[in-house]
N, C-alpha and C positions, 0 to 999 in steps of 0.2 A: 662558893656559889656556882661555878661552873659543875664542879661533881655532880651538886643539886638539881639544877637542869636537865644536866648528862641522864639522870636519876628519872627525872619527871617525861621525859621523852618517850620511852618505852611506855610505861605507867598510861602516859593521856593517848599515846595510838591505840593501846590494849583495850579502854575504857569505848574508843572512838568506835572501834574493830566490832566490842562486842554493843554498842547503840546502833550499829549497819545491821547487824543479825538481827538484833531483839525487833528493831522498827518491821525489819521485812516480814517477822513472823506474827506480827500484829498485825500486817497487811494482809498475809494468806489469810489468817482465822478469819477476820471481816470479808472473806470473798466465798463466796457461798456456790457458784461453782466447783472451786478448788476443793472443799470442805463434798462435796458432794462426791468428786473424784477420789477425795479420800477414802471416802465410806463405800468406793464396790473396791478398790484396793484391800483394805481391811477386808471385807466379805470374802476378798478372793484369795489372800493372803493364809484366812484364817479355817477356811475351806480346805485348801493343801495340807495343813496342818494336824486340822483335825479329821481329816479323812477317814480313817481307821473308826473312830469315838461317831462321827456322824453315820455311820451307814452300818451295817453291822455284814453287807453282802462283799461278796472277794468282788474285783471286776475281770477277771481272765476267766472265770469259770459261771457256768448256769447250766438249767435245764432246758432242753428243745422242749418240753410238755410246756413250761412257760413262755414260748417265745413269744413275740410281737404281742404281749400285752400291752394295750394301753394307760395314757397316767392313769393315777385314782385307782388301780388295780388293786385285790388283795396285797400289800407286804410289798407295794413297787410303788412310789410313790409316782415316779415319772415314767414309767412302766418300765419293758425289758425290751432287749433288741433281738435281732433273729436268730439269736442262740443262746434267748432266756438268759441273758447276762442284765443283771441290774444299771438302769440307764444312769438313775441315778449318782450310784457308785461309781461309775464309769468317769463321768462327769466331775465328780469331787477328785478322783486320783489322778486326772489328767490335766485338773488343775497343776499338781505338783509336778508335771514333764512339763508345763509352757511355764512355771515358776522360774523350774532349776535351771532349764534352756536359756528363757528369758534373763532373765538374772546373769546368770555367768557366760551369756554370750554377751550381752552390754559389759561387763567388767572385761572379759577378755579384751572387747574393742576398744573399751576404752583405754584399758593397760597398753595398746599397741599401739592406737592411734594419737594418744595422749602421749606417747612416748616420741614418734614422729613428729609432732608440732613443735611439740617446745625444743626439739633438737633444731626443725627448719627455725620455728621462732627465736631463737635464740644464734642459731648463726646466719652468715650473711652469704652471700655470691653463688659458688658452684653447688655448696652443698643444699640451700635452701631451694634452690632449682630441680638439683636431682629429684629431690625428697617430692615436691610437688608436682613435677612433672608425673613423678610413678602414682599420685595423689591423683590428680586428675585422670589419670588412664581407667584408674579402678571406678572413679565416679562418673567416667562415661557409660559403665555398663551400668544398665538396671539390676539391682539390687536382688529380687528374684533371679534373675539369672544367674548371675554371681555366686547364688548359693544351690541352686541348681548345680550348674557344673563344681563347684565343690563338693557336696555330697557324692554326684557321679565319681567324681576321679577318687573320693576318700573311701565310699562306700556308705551303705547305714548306718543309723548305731547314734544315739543320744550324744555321744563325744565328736560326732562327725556332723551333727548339725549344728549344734554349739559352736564350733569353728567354720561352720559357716555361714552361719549367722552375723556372729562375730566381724567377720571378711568382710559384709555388706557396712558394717556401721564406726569401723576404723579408721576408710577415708574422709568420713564424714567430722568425728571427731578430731581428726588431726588437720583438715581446714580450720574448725570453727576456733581451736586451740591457738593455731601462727597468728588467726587474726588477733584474739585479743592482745595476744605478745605483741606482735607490732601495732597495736592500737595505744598501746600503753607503755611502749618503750620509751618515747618521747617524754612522760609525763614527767611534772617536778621532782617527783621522789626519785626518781628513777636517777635523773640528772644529778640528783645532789648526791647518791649512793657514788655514782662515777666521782664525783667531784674528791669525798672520801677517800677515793682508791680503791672502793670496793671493786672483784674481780667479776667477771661475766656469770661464772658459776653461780657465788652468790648471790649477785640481783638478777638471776633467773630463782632460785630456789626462794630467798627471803622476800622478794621485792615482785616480781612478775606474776610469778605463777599465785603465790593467793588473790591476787588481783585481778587474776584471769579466769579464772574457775567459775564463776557463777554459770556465765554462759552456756560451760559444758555441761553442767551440776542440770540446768533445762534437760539439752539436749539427751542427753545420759534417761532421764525421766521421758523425755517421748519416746526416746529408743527402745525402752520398753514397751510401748504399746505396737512399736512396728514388728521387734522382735515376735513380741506375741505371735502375729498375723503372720510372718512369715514362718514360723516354727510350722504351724496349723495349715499353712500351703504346702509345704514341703509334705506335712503328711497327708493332703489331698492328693497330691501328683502320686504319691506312692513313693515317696524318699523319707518316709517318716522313723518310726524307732522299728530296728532290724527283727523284734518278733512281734508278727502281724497281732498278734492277742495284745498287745501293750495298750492302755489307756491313751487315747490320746485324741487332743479335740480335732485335730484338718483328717485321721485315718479312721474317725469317730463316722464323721461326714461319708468319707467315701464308701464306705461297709454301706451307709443306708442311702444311699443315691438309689441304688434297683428298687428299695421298697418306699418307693413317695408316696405311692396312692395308699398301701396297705399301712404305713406306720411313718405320719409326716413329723409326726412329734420327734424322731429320729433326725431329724435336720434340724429341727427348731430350738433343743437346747442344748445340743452344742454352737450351734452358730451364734443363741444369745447369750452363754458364758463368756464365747471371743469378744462379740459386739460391747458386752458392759468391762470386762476386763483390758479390752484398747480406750475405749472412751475412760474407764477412772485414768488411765494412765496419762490422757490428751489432755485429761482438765485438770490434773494435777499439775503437769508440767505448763499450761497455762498461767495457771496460778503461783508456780514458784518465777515463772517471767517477768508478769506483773509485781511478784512482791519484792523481789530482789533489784527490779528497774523501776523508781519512782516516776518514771518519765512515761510508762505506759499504764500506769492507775487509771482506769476507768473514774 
């Protein structure tokens, strides 16, 4: 009889585990924001993608005889910029630099800053001190800044704003991470693993951390939207990808800031690429908040 319990333990948490998943994603589907955030995600995701298949124009190269076409032109749908470079195309490829940026600078920070929490969250005194101490230093500086002076010291270059991107959203991670560790060390399970004999290692790896994670799993999904916006500033100020011809939505901006009057459409889609590609990401991550926390169901 004992075995059989022993048996049935694992079995009814497994069964418990995946009724917390299924309930939450029955929550997002019914949230029609989230589901809306979905769909410029998808748009934007699948844009990067098919870049190549959607446009048939390069975006480094045009003709000056086509320049400062506006939309609706012959063979330009959103017209050209001031060196007869397809806006459109522009737009679609530079999707895939605030993707790949995006993307792998949230994994980076979270890889680092996920790594710092659960080491503070999991140990106690001097070392959880240090860890957050250097935590807080980093989160007194504004975020732009922060990436600012990275790029400065690293130089340009798609691999050098990635890691500093990345640098703006590790402190942040590795807060939001100790908290839930110590929100949840206390809890029954936790106590009864100690009770067991289980070792610290363990109920951090088995018992803590998938019990912590939701919150990051959010945060991780807004980071994307800030990522975005910071990627696209960086190449406004001029620290954007190291060859000025590169696709890209903040160095997209800056090229047509002189011609407002002559070609405003040049401001206008890329700033609403950034605009709908941060908002899917805000109401996505809304939406996995609410569905993962029964407690803020609208």
């Amino acid at each position: 009889m004992a075995t059989t319990a022993a048996t049935k333990g694992p079995i009814v948490a497994e069964r418990a585990s995946r009724g917390i998943w299924r309930d939450a994603m029955r929550r997002l589907v019914r949230n029609g924001p989230a589901l809306v955030g979905l769909f410029f995600i998808v748009v934007f995701v699948l844009s990067a993608i098919l870049a190549p298949v959607l446009t048939p124009y390069d975006p480094v190269t045009g003709s000056l005889a086509n320049r400062l076409q506006g939309p609706g032109s012959v063979g330009h749908l959103l017209g050209t910029d001031l060196q007869g470079r397809d806006e459109l195309a522009r737009i679609l490829y530079g999707a895939r630099v605030s993707l790949l940026v995006g993307v792998g600078s949230v994994v980076m920070g979270l890889t680092i800053g996920g790594t710092i929490g659960a080491i503070a969250g999991a140990a106690t005194g001097r070392v959880d001190t240090i860890l957050m101490r250097i935590v807080d230093v980093l989160l007194a500086i504004p975020g732009i800044l922060l990436a600012i002076g990275v790029v400065t010291w690293l130089g340009r270059g798609l691999p050098q704003i990635t890691l500093a991107v990345a640098a703006t959203n590790a402190p942040i991670f590795a807060r939001i991470l100790r908290g839930s560790l110590l929100a949840n060390r206390e809890q029954d399970y936790v106590i009864a693993a100690r009770a067991i004999g289980a070792g610290r290692v363990r109920i951090l790896v088995r018992h803590l951390l998938p019990n912590s994670l939701t919150s990051v799993i959010v945060a991780a999904t807004l980071a994307l939207a800030t990522a975005i916006i910071d990627v696209a500033g960086l190449g406004f100020l001029g620290l954007g990808p190291a060859d000025p011809r590169t696709a890209e939505w903040g160095t997209m901006l800056t090229d047509s800031t002189q011609y407002l009057r002559e070609g405003p459409y040049l401001i206008f889609f890329p700033g609403l690429a950034i605009v709908i590609s941060a908002i899917g990401f805000n109401l996505l991550g809304d939406g996995l908040r609410e569905s993962l926390d029964p407690r803020l169901k609208r």
